[in-house]
C-alpha positions in Angstrom: 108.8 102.2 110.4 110.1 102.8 114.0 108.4 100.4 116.2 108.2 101.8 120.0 108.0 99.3 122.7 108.9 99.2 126.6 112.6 99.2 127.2 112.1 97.3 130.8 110.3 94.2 128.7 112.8 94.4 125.7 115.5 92.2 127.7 118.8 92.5 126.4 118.9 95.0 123.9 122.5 93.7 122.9 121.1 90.4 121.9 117.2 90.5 121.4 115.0 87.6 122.0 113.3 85.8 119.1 110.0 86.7 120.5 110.8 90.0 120.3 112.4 89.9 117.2 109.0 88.2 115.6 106.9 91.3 117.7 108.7 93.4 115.3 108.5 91.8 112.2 104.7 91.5 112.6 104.5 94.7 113.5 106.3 96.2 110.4 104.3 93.8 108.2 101.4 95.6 108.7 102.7 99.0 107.3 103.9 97.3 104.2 100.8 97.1 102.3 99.8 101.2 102.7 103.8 101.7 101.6 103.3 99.2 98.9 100.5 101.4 98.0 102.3 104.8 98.1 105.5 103.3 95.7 103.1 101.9 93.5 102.1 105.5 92.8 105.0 106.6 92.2 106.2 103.8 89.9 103.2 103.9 87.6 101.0 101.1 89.2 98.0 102.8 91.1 96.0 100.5 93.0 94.1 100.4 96.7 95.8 99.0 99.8 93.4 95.7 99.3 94.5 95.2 95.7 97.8 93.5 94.4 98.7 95.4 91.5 99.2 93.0 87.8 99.6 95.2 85.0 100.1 99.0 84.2 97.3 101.8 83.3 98.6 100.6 79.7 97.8 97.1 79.5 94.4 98.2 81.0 93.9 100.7 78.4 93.7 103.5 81.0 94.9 107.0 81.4 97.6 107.2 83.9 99.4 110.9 84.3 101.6 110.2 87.3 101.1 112.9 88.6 103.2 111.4 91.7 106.2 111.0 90.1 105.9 114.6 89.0 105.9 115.6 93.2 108.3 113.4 94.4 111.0 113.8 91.5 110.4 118.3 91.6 110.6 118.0 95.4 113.7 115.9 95.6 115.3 118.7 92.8 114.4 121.5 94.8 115.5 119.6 98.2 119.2 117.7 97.2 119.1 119.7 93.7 122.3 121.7 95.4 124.1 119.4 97.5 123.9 119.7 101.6 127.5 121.9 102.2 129.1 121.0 105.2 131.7 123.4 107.2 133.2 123.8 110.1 132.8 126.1 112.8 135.5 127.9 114.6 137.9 127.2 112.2 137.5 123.8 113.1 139.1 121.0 111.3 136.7 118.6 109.7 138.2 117.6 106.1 138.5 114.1 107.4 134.5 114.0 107.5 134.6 116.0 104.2 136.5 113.2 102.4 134.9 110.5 103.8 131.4 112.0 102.4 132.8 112.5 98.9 133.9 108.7 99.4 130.9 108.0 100.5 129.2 109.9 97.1 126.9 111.2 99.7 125.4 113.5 97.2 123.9 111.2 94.9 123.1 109.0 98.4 120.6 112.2 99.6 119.1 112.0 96.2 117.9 108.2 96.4 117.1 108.7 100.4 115.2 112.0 99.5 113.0 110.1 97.0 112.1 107.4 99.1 110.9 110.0 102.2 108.9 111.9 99.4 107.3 108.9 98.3 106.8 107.2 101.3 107.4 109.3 104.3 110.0 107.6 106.1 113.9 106.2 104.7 116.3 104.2 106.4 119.9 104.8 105.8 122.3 101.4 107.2 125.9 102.6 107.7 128.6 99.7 107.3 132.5 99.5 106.8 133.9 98.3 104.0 137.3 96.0 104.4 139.8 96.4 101.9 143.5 95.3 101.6 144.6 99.3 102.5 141.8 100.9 104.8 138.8 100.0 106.7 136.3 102.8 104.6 132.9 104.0 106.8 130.1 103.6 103.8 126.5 104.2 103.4 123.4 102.7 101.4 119.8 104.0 101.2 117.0 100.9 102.9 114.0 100.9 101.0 111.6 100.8 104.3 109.7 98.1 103.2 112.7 96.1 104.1 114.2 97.7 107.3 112.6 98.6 110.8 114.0 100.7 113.7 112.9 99.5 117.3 112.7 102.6 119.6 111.9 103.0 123.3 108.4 104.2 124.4 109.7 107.7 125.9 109.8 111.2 124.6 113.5 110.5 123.5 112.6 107.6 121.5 116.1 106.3 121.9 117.2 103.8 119.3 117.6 100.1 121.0 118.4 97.9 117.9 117.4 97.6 114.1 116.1 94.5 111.8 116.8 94.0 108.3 114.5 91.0 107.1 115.4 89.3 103.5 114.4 86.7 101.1 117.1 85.0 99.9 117.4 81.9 97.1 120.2 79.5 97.4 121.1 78.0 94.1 119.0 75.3 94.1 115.8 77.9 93.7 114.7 77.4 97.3 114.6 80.2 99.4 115.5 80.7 102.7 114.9 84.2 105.4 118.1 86.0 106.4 117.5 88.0 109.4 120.0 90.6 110.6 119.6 92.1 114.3 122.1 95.4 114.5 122.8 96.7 118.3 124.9 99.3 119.5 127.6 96.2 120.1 126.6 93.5 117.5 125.6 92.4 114.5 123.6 89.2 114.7 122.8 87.2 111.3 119.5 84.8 111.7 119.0 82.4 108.1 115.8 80.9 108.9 113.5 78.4 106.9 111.0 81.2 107.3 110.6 84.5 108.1 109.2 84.0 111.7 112.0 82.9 113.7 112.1 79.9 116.0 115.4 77.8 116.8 114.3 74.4 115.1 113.5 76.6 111.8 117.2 78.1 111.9 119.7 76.4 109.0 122.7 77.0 111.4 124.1 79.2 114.4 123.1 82.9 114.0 126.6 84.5 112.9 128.0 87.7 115.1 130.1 90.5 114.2 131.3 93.3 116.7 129.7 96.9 115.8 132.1 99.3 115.9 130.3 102.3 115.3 129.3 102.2 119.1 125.8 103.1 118.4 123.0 101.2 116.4 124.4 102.1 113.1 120.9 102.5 111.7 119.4 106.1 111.1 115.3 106.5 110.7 114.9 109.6 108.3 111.2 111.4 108.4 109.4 113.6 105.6 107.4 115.0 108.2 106.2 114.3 111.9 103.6 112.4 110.3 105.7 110.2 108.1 103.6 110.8 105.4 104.7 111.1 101.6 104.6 114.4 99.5 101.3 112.9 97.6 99.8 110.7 100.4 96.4 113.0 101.0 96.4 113.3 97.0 96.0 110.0 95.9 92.0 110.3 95.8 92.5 113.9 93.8 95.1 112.1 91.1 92.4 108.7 91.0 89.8 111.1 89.7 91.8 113.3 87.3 93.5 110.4 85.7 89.3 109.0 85.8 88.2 112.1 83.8 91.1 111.7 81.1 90.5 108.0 80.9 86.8 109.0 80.3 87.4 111.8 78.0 89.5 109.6 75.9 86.4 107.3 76.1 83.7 109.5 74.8 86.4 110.7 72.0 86.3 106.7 70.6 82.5 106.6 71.1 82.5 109.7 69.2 84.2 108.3 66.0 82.1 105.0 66.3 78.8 106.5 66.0 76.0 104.8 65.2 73.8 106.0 61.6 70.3 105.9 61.8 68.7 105.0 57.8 65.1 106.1 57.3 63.0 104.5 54.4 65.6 101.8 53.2 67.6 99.1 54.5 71.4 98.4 53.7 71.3 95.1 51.2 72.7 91.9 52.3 75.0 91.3 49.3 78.5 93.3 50.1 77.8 96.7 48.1 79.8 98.1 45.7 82.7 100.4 46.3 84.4 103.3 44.4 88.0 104.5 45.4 87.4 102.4 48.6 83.7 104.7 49.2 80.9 102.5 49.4 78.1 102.9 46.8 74.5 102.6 47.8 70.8 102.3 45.8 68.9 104.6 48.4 65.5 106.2 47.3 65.3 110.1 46.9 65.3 112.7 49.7 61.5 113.1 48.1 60.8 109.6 48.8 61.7 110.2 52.4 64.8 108.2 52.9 67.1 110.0 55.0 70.2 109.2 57.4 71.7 110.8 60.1 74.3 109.8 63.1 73.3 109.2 66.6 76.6 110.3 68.7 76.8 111.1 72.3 77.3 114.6 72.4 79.5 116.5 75.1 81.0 119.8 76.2 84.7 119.7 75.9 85.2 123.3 77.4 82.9 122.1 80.5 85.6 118.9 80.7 88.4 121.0 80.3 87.5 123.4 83.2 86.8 120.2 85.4 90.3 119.2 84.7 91.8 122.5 85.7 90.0 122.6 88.4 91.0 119.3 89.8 94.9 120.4 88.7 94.7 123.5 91.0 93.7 121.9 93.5 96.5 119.1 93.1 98.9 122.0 93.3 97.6 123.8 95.6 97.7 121.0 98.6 100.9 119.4 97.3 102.6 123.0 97.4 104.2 122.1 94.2 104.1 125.1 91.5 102.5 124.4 88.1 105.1 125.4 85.8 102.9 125.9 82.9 100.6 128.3 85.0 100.9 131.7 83.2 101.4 133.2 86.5 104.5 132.4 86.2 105.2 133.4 82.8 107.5 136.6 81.9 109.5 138.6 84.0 109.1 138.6 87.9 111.1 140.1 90.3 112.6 137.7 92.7 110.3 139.3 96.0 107.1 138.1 93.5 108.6 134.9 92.9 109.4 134.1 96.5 105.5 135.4 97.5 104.4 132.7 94.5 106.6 130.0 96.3 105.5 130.5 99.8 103.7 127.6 100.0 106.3 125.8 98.5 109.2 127.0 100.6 107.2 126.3 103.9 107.1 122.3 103.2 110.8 122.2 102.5 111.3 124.5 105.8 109.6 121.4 107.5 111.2 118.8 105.3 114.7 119.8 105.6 114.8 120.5 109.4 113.8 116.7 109.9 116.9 115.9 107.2 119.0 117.8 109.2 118.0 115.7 112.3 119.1 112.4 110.4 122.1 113.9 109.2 123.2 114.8 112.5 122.7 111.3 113.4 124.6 110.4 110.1 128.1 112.6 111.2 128.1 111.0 115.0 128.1 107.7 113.3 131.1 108.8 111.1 132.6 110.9 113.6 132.7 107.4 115.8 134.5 105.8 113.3 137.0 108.4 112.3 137.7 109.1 116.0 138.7 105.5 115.9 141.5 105.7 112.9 142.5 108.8 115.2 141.0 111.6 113.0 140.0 113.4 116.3 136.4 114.6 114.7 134.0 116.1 116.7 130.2 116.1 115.3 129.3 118.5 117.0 132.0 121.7 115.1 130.0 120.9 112.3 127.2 123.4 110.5 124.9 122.0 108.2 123.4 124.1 105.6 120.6 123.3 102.7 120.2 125.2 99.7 117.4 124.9 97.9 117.3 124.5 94.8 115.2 127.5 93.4 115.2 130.0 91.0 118.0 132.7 92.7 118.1 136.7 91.6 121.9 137.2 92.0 121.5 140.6 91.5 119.2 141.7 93.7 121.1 139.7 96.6 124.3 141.2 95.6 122.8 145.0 95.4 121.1 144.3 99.0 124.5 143.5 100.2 126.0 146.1 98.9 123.1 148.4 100.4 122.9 146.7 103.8 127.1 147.4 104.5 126.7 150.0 107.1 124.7 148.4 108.8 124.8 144.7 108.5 127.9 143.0 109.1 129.7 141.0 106.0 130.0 137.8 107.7 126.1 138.0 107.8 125.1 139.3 104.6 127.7 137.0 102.4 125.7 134.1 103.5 122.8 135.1 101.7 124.2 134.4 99.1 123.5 130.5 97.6 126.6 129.1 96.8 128.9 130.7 100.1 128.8 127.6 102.7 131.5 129.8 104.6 131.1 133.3 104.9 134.4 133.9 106.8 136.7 132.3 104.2 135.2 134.4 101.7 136.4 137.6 103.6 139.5 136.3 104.1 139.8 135.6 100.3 138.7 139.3 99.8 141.1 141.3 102.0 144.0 139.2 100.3 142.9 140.1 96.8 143.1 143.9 98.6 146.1 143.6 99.4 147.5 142.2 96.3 145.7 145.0 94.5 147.3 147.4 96.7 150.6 145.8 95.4 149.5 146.0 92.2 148.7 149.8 92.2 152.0 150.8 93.8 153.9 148.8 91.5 151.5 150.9 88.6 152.6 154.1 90.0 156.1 153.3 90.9 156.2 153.3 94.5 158.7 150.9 95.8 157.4 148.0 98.0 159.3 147.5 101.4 160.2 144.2 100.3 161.7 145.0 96.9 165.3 145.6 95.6 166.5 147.9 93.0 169.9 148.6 91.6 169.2 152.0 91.8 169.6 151.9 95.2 173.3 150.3 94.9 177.0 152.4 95.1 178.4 152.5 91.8 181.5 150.3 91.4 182.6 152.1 88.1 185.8 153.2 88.6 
């Protein structure tokens, strides 16, 4: 989590005390237990923030429908589903920052950063260079937040001063040992420490330093929200008690088949009784003689149960803005308006989660702008559109017939890009008025109309003699 603090008392910024440094870390330690929490959701382990998870629902013989895996893996579909398209603007040349993306596999990098910000609310992204015998190559990797902090200034800006990646580490031996790293806007300072609060007799050598050269802190704090809170953070109590009624349903259906039978007027014998085809025989006296048995069971409604569980699923859906797919609302056909009005909800939270994305992603192409202006690419950031596309159900048709409709009066460069899979609305009239003209060519060739450009040897003097 981004820790705020006063830039006057930070000191040197470029190489942080280890006072500062220890503020941080026990700062930071005290969000890991509710994150702890939030993960453990996710990864089938549900427990409270005072409780140190040892087993699965399973083991406990428990009902566990992870209902939080079901948010955070539909909302990273419908966020990075259809990868973030990049283009530039003006005509602007940014294929160098295209192919170091696809170097990068920065698609299936949104997809692990997305699912950490859905589960958690917050996702660190650490940008490093990678040294190879041809080419220095600009890389990425997703931080799990548990594991990474941001140190901010206390303004409005919130201006990133340095980051801090703590790790325990084992040499071979089996002893283990902290590695601290410190990334600045000039450095990068390695700390291995006997433990993880730092102190200079605790240190097994002299902190290492490498130069920066991404010119900036070359860590990136991605939010969910404003709130840094996960998809399923204010559900956790509403999935504790519908997995607490399935648990108990499953319950009362075992206590059902072990009911108890209640003899009147005889007694079972004490010898084992004898058994036909596996049935067992007994002497009892005669209905007339009063000897009856019947079975004492705990009886329950499972309609009543069943609309308890519906209930609590509606709301579930309802606050987390995901759809229920199985809902018969949204069974046969709809129209694509009808859809959208259905999804409103649902396209409102990724409105808010994508225009925080966007902000880290920014941050993400000045980084790798930095670095490419470096090997002379001449990048700039800031000729670069970003555009999500969510990953929804999409009526082609209709789009295409409102395009069509809209022509007198809305411009093609505007209406193309309603369309899902056009990142660049200008390139796709420019593809369109060449395939006129060549069907212009076409048609005159058809007809027999010679082109200015052609040659015939009908047009030649005869040489016959």
């Amino acid at each position: 989590m981004a820790i705020a603090i006063d830039r006057e008392m930070a000191g040197d910024i470029n190489n942080p005390s280890l006072e500062l440094i220890n503020y941080c870390l026990e700062e930071h330690e005290n969000e890991i237990p509710r994150l702890n929490v939030l993960f453990d959701y996710y990864d089938g382990k549900p427990h409270k923030i005072d409780q140190t998870p040892k087993d699965t629902p399973h083991d406990r013989d428990e009902i566990y429908v992870n209902n939080a895996k079901y948010v955070t893996d539909m909302m990273t579909g419908f966020m990075i589903g259809n990868p973030i398209a990049y283009s530039g603007t003006q005509g602007k040349d940014i294929q160098p920052l295209i192919d170091a993306l696809k170097k990068m596999k920065i698609s299936k990098h949104d997809t692990e950063l997305e699912k950490g910000l859905s589960a958690m609310g917050v996702g660190y992204e650490l940008h490093y260079l990678s040294v190879t015998e041809d080419a220095v190559i600009p890389k990425v990797a997703w931080i799990d937040p548990r594991g990474m902090m941001l140190v901010v200034d206390d303004t409005v800006e919130r201006t990133p001063l340095f980051a801090i990646r703590p790790r325990e580490k084992q040499k071979i031996d089996r002893s283990t040992y902290w590695e601290i790293t410190v990334y600045t806007s000039l450095w990068i300072i390695i700390y291995k420490s006997e433990t993880k609060k730092l102190s200079w007799d605790k240190l097994l050598n002299n902190p290492s330093v490498k130069e920066n050269l991404y010119n900036a802190v070359p860590v990136i704090e991605f939010r969910n929200n404003e709130e840094k809170q996960g998809d399923y953070e204010q559900q956790l109590s509403q999935i504790d008690a519908y997995n607490l009624l399935q648990t108990d349903r499953i319950k009362d259906k075992k206590n059902f088949v072990k009911a108890l039978m209640i003899l009147y007027g005889f007694t079972l014998p004490d010898e084992k009784p004898a058994e036909i085809n596996g049935s067992m025989v007994l002497n009892a006296p005669s209905k007339e003689d009063g000897g009856s048995a019947e079975f004492v069971t705990n009886t329950f409604q499972e309609s009543e149960v069943q609309v308890l569980a519906d209930a609590l699923l509606d709301d579930f859906h309802k606050t987390t803005y995901i759809p229920n797919l199985n809902d018969e609302n949204f069974a046969g056909t709809q129209s694509g308006e009808a859809m959208k009005f259905k999804l409103l909800g649902l396209l409102l939270a990724l409105s808010v989660k994508t225009s925080y994305f966007e902000d880290g992603v920014r941050q993400r192409l000045n980084l790798i702008s930095n670095i490419l202006n470096i090997k002379g690419k001449n990048v700039d950031a800031e000729d670069i559109e970003v555009k999500f596309k969510v990953n929804l159900p999409f009526n082609r048709k209709d789009v295409l017939e409102q395009i069509k409709e809209s022509m007198d009066f809305v411009p093609l460069l505007i209406s193309l890009g309603w369309l899902d899979d056009v990142d660049n609305p200008q390139e796709v009239i420019d593809m369109l008025k060449e395939q006129k003209i060549e069907n212009l060519k076409l048609q005159a060739k058809a007809w027999g109309v010679q082109a200015e450009d052609s040659h015939s040897d009908l047009d030649d003097e005869s040489t016959e003699g």
